[in-house]
PyMOL Python script that loads the backbone (N, CA, C, O; Angstrom):
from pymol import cmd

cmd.read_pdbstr("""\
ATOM      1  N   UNK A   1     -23.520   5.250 -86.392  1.00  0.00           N
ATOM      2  CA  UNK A   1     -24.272   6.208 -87.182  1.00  0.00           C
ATOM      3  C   UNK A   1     -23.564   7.565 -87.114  1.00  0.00           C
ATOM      4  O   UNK A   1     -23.326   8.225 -86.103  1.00  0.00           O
ATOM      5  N   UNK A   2     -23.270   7.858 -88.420  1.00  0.00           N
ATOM      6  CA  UNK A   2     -22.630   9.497 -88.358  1.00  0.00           C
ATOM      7  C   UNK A   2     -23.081  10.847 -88.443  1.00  0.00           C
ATOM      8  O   UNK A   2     -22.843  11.441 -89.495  1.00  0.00           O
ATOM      9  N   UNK A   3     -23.623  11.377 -87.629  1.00  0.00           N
ATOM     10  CA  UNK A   3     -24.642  12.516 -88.036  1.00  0.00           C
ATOM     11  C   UNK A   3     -24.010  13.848 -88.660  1.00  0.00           C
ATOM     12  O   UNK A   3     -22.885  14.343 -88.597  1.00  0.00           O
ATOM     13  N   UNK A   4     -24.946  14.139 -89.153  1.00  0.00           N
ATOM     14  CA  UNK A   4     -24.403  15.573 -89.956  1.00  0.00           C
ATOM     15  C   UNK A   4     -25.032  16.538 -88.903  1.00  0.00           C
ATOM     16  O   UNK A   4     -26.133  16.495 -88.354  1.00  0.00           O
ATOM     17  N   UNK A   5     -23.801  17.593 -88.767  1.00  0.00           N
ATOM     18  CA  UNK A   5     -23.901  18.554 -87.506  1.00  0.00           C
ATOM     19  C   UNK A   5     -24.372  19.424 -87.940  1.00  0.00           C
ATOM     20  O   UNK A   5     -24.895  20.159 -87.103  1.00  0.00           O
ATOM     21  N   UNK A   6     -24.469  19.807 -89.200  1.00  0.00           N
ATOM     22  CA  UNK A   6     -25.143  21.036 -89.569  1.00  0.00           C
ATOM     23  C   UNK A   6     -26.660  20.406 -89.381  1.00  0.00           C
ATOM     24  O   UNK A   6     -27.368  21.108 -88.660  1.00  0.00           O
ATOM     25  N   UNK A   7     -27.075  19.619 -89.721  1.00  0.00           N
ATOM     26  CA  UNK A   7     -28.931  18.827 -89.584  1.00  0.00           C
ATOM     27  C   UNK A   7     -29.182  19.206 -88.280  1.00  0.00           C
ATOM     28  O   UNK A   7     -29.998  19.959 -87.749  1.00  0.00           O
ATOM     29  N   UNK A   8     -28.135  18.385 -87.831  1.00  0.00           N
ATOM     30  CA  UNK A   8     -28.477  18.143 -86.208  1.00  0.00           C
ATOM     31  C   UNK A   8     -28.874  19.435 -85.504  1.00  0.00           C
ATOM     32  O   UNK A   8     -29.957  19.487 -84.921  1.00  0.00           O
ATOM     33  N   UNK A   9     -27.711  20.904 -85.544  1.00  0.00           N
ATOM     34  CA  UNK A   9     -27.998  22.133 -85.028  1.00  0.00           C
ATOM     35  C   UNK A   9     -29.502  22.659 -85.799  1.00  0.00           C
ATOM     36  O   UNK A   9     -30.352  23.275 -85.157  1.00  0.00           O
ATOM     37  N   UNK A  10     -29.691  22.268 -87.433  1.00  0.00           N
ATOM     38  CA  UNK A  10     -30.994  22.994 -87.857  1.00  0.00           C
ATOM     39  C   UNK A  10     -32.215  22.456 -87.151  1.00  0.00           C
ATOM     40  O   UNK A  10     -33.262  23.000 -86.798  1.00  0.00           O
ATOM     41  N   UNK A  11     -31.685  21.014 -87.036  1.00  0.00           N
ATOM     42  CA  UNK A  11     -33.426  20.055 -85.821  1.00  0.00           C
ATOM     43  C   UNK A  11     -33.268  20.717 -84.439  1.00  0.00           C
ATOM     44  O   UNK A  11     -34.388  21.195 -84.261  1.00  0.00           O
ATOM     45  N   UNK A  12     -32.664  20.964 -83.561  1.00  0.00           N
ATOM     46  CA  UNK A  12     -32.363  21.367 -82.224  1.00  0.00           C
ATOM     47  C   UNK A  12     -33.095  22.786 -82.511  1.00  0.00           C
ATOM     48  O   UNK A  12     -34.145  23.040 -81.919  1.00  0.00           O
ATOM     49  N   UNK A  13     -32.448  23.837 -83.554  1.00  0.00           N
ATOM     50  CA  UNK A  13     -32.942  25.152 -83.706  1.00  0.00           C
ATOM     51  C   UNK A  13     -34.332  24.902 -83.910  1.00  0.00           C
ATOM     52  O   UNK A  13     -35.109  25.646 -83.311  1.00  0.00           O
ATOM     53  N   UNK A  14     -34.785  24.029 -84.616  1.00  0.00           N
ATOM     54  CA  UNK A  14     -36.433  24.013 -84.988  1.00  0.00           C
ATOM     55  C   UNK A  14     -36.776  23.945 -83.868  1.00  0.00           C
ATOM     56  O   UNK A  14     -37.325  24.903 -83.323  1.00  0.00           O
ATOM     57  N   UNK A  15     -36.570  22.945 -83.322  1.00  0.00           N
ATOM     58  CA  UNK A  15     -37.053  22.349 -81.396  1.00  0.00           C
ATOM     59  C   UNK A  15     -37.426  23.645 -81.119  1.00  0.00           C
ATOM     60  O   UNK A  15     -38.501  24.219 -81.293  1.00  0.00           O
ATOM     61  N   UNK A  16     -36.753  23.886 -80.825  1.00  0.00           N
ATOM     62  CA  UNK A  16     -36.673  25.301 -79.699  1.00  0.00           C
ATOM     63  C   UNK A  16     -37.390  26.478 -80.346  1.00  0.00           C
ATOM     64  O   UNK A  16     -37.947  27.240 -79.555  1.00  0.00           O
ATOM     65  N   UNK A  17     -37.463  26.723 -81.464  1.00  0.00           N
ATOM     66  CA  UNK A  17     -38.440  27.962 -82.446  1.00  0.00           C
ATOM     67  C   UNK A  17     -40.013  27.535 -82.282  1.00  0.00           C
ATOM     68  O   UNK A  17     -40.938  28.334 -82.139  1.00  0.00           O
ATOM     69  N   UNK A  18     -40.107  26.319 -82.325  1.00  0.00           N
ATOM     70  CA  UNK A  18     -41.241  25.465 -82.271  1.00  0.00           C
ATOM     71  C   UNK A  18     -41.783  25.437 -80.736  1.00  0.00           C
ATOM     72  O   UNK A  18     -42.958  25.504 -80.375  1.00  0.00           O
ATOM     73  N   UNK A  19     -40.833  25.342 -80.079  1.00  0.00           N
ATOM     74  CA  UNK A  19     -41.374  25.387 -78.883  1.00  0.00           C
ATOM     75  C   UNK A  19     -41.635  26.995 -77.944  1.00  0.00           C
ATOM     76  O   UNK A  19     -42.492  27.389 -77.153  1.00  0.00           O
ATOM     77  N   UNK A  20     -40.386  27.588 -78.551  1.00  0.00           N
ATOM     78  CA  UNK A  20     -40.906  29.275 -78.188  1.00  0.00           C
ATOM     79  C   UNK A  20     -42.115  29.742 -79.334  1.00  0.00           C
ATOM     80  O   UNK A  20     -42.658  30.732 -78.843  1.00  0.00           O
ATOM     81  N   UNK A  21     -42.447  29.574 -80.029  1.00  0.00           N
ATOM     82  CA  UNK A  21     -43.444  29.976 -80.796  1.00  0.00           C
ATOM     83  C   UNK A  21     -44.947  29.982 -80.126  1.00  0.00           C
ATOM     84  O   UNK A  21     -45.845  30.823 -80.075  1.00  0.00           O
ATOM     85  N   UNK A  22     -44.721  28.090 -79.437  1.00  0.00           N
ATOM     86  CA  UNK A  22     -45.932  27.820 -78.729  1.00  0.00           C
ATOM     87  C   UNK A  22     -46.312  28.544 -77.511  1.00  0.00           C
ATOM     88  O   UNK A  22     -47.431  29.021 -77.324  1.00  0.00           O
ATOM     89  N   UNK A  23     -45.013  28.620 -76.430  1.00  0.00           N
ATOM     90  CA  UNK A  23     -44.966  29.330 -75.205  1.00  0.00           C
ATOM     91  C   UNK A  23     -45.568  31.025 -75.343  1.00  0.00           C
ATOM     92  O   UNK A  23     -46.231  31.805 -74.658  1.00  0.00           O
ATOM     93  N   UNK A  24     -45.003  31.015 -76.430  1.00  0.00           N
ATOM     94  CA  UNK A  24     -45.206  32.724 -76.729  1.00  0.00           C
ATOM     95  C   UNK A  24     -46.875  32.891 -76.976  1.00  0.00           C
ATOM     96  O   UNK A  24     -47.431  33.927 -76.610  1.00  0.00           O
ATOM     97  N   UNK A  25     -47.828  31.515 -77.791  1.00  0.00           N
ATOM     98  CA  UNK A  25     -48.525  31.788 -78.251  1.00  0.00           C
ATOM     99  C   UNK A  25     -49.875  31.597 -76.804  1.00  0.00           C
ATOM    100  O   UNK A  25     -51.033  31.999 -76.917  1.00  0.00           O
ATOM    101  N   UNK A  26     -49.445  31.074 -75.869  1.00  0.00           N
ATOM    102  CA  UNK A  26     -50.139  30.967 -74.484  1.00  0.00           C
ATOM    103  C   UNK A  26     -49.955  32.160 -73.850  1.00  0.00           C
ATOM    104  O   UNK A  26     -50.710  32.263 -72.884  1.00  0.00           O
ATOM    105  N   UNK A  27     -49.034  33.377 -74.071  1.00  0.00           N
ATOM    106  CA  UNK A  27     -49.098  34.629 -73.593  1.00  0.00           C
ATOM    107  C   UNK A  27     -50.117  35.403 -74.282  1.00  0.00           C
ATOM    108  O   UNK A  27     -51.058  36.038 -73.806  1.00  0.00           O
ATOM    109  N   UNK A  28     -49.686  35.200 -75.738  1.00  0.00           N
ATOM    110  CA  UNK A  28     -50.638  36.312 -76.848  1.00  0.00           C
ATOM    111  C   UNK A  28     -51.847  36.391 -77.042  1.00  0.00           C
ATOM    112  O   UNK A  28     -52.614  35.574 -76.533  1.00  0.00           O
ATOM    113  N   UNK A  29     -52.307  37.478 -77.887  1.00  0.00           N
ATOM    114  CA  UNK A  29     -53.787  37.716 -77.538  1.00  0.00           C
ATOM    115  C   UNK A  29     -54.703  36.697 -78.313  1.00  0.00           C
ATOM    116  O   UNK A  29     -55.916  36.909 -78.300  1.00  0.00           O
ATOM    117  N   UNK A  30     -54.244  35.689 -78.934  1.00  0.00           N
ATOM    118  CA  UNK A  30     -54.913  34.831 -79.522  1.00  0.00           C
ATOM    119  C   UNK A  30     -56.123  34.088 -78.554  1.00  0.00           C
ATOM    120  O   UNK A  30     -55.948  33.889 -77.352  1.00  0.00           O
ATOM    121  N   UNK A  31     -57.147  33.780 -79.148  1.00  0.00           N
ATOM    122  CA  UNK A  31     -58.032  32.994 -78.113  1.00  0.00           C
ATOM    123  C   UNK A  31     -58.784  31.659 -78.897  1.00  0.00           C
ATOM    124  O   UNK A  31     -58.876  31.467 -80.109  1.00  0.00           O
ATOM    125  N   UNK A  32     -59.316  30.759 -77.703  1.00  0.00           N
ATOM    126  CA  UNK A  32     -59.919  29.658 -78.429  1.00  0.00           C
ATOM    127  C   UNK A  32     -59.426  29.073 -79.460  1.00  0.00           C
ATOM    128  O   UNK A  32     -58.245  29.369 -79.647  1.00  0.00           O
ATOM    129  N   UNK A  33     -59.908  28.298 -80.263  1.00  0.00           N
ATOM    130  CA  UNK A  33     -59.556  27.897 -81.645  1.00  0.00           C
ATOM    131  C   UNK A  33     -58.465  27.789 -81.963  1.00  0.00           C
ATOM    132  O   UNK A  33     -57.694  26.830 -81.927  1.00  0.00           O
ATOM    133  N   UNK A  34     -58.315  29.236 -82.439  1.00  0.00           N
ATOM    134  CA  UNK A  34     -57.383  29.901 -83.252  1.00  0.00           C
ATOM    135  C   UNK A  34     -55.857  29.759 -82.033  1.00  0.00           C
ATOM    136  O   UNK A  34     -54.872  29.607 -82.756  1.00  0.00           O
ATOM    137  N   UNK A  35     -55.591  29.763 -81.119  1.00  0.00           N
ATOM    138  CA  UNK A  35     -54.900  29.435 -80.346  1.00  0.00           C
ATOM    139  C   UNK A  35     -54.346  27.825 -79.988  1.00  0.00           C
ATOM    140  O   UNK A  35     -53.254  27.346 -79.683  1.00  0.00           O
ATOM    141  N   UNK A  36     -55.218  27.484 -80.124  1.00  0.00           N
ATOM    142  CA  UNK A  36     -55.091  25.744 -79.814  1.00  0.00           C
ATOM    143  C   UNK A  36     -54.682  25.059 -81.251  1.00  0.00           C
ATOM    144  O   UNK A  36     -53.833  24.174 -81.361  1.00  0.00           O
ATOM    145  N   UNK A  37     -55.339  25.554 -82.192  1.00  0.00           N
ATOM    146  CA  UNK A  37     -54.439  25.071 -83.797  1.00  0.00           C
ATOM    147  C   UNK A  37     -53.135  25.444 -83.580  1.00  0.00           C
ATOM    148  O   UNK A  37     -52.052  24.925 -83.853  1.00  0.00           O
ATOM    149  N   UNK A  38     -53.465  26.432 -83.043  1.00  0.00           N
ATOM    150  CA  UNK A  38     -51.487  27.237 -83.724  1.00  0.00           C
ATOM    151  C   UNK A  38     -50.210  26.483 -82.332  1.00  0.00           C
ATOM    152  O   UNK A  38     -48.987  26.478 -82.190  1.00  0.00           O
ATOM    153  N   UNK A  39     -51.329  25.979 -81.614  1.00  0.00           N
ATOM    154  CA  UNK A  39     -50.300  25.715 -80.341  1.00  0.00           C
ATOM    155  C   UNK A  39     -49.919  24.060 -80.586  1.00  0.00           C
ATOM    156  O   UNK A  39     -48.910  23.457 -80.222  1.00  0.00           O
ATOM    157  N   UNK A  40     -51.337  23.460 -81.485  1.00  0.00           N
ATOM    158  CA  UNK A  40     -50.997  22.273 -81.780  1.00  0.00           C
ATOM    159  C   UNK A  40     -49.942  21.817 -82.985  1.00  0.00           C
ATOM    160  O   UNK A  40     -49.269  20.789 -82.915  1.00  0.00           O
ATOM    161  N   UNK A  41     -49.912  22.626 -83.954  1.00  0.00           N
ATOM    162  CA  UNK A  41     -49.418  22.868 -85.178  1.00  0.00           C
ATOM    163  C   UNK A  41     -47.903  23.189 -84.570  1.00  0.00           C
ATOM    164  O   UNK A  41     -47.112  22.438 -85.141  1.00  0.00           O
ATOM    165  N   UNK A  42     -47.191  24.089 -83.558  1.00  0.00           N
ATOM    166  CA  UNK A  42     -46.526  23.997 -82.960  1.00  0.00           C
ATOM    167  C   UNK A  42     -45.939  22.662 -82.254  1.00  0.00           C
ATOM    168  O   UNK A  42     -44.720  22.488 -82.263  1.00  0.00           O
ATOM    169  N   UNK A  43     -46.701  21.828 -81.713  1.00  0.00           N
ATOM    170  CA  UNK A  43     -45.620  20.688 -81.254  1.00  0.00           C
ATOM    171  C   UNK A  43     -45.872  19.830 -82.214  1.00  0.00           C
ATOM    172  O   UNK A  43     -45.256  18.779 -82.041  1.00  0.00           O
ATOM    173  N   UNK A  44     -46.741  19.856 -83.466  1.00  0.00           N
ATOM    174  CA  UNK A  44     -46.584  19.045 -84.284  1.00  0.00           C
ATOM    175  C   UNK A  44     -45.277  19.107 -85.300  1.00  0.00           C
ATOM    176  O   UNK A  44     -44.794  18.196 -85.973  1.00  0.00           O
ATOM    177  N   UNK A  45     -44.978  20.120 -85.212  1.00  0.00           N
ATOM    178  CA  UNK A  45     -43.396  20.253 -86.072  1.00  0.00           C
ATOM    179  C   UNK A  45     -42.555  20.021 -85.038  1.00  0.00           C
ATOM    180  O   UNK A  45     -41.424  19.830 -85.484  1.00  0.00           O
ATOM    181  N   UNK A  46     -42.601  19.941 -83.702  1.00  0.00           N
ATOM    182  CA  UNK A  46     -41.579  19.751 -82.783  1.00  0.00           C
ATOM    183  C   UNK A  46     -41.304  18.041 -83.106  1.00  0.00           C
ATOM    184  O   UNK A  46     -40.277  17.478 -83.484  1.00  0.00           O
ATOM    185  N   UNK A  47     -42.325  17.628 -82.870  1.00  0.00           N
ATOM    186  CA  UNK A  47     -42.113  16.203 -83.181  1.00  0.00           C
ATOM    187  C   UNK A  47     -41.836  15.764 -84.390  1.00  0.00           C
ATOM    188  O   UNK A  47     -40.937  14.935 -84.244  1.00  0.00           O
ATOM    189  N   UNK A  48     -42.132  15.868 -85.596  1.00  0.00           N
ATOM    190  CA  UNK A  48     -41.756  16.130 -86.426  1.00  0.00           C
ATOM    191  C   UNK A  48     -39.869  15.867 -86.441  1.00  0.00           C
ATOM    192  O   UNK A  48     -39.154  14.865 -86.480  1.00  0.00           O
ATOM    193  N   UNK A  49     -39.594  17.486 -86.384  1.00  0.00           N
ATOM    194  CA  UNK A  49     -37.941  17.651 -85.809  1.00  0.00           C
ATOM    195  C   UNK A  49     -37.169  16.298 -85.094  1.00  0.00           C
ATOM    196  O   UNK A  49     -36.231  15.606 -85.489  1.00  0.00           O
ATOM    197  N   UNK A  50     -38.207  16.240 -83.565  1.00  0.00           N
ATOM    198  CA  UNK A  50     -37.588  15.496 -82.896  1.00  0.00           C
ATOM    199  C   UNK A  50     -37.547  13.759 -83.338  1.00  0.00           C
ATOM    200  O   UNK A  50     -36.914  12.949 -82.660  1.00  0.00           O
ATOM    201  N   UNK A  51     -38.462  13.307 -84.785  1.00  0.00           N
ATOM    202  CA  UNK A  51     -38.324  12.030 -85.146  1.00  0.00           C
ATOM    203  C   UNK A  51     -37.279  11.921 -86.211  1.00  0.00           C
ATOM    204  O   UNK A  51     -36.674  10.849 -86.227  1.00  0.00           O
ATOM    205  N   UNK A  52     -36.922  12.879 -87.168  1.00  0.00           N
ATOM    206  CA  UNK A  52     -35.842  13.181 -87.655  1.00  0.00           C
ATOM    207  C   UNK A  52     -34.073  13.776 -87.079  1.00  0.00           C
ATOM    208  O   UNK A  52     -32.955  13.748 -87.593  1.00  0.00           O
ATOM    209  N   UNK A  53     -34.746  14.366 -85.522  1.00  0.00           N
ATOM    210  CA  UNK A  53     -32.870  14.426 -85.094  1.00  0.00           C
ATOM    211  C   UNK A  53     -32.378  12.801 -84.198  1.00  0.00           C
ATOM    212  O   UNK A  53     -31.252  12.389 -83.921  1.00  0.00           O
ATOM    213  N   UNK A  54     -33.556  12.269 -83.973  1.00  0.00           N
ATOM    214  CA  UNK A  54     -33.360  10.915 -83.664  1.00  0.00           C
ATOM    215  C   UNK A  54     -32.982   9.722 -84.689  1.00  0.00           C
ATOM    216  O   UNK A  54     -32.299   8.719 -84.482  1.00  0.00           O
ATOM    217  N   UNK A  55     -33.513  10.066 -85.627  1.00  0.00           N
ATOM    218  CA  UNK A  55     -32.921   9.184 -87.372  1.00  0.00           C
ATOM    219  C   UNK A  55     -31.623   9.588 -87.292  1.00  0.00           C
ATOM    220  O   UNK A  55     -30.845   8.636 -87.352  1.00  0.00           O
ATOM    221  N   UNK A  56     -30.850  11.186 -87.119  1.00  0.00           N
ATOM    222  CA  UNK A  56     -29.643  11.440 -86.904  1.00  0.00           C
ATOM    223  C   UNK A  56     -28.830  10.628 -85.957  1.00  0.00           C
ATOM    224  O   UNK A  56     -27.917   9.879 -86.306  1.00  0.00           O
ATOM    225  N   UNK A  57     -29.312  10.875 -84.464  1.00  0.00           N
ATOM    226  CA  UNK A  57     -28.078  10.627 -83.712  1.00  0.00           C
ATOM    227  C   UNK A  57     -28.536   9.392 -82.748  1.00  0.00           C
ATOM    228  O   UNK A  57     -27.825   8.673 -82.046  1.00  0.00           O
ATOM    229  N   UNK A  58     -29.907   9.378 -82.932  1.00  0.00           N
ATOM    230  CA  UNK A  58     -30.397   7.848 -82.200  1.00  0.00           C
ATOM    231  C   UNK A  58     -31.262   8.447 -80.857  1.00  0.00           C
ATOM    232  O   UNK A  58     -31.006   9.564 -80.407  1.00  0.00           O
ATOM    233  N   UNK A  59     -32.287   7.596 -80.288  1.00  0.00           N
ATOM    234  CA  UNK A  59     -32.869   8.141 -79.056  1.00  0.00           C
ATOM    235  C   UNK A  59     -32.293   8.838 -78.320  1.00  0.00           C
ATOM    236  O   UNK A  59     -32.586  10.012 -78.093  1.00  0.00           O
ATOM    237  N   UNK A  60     -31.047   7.987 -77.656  1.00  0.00           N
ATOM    238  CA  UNK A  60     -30.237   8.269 -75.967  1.00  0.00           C
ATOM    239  C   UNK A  60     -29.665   9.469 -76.233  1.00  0.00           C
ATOM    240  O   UNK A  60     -29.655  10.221 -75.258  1.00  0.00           O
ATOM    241  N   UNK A  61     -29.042  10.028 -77.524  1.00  0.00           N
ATOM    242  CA  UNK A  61     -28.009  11.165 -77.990  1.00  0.00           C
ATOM    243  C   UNK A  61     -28.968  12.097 -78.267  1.00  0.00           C
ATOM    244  O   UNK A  61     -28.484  13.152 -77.859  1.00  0.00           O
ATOM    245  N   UNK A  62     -30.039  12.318 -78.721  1.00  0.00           N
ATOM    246  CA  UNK A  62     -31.066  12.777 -78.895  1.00  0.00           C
ATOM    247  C   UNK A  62     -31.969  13.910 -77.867  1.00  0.00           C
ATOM    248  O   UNK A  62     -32.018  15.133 -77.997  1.00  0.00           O
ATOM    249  N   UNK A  63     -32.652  13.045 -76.814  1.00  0.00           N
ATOM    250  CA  UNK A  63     -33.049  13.895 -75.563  1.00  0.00           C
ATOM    251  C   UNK A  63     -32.301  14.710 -74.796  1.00  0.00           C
ATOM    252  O   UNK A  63     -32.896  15.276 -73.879  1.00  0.00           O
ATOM    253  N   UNK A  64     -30.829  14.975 -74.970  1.00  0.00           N
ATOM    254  CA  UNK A  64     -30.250  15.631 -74.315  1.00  0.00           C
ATOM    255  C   UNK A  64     -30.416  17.102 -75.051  1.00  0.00           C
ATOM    256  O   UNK A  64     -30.881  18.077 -74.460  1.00  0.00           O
ATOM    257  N   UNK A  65     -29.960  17.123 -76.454  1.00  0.00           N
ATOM    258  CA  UNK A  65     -30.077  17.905 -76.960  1.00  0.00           C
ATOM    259  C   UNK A  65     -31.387  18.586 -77.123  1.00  0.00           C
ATOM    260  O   UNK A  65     -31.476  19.801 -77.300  1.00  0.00           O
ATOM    261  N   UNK A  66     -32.534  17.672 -77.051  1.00  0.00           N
ATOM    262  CA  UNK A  66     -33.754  18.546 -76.875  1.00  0.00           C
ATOM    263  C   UNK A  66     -33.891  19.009 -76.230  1.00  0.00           C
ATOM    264  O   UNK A  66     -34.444  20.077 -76.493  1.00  0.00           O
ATOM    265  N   UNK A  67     -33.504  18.693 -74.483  1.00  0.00           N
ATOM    266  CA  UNK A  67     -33.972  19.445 -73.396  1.00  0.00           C
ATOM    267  C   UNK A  67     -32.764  20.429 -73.670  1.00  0.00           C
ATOM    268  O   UNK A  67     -33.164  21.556 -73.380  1.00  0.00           O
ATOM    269  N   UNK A  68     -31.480  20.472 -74.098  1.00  0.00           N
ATOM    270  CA  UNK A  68     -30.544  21.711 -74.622  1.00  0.00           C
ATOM    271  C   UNK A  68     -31.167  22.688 -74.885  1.00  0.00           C
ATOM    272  O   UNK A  68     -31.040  23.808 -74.391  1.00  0.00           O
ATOM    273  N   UNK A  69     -32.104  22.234 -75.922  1.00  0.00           N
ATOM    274  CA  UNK A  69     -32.289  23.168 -76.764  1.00  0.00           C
ATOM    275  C   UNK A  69     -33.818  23.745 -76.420  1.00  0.00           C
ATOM    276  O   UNK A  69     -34.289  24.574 -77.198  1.00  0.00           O
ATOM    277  N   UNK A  70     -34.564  23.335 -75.313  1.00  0.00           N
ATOM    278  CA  UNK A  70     -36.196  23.679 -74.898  1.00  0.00           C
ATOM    279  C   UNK A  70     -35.588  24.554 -73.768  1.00  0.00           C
ATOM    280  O   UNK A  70     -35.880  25.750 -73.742  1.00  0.00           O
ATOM    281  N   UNK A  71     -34.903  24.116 -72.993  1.00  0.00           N
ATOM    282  CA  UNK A  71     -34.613  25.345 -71.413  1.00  0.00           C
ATOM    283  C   UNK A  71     -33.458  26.613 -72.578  1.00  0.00           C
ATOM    284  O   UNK A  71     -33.394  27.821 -72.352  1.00  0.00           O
ATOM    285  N   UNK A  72     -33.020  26.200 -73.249  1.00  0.00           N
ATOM    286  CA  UNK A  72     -32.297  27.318 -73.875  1.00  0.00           C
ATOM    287  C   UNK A  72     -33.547  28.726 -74.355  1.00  0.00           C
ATOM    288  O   UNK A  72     -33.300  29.928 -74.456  1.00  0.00           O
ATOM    289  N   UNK A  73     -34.679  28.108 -74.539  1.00  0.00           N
ATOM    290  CA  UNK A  73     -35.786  28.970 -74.617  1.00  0.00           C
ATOM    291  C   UNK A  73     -36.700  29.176 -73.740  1.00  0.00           C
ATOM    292  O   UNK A  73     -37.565  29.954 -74.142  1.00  0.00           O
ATOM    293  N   UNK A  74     -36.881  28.703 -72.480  1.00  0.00           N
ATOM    294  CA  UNK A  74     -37.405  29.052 -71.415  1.00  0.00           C
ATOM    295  C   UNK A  74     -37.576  30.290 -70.898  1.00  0.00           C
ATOM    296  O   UNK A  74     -36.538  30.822 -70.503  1.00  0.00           O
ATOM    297  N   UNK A  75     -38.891  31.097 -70.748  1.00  0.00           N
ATOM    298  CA  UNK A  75     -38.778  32.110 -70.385  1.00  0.00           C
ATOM    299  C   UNK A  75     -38.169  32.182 -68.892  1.00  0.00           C
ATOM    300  O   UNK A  75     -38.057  31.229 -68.121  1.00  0.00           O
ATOM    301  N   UNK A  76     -37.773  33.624 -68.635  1.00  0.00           N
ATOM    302  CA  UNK A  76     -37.070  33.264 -66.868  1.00  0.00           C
ATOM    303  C   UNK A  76     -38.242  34.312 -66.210  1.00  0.00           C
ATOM    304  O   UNK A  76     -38.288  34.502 -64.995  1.00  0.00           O
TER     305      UNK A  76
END
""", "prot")
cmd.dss("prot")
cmd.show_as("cartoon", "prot")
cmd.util.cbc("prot")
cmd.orient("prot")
């Protein structure tokens, strides 16, 4: 399977926007509800991403680059 590297970097970038979006949104002043949609709606495009960069490069090639691309956004 030959993946296209430009896909591949735009799914990895989503990963990680998707996943700092959520992290960020457990700091912010959002509450209840309105917090838990936006946090769910958040890993719902992660997955999303992550079932399409796996159509790319396959499971095993796959998880590396996610966790690449989730500690690349890790707060310190």
């Amino acid at each position: 399977m030959t993946a296209n590297k430009s896909e591949v970097a735009r799914l990895t970038a989503q990963i990680a926007a998707e996943y700092e979006a959520g992290v960020q949104a457990l700091r912010g002043p959002m509450s209840g509800n309105a917090r838990h949609d936006f946090i769910v709606a958040k890993m719902e495009g992660m997955e999303r991403a992550r079932v399409a960069l796996v159509a790319q490069v396959g499971e095993e090639n796959a998880m590396p680059l996610i966790i690449e691309a989730i500690e690349s956004k890790k707060p310190s």
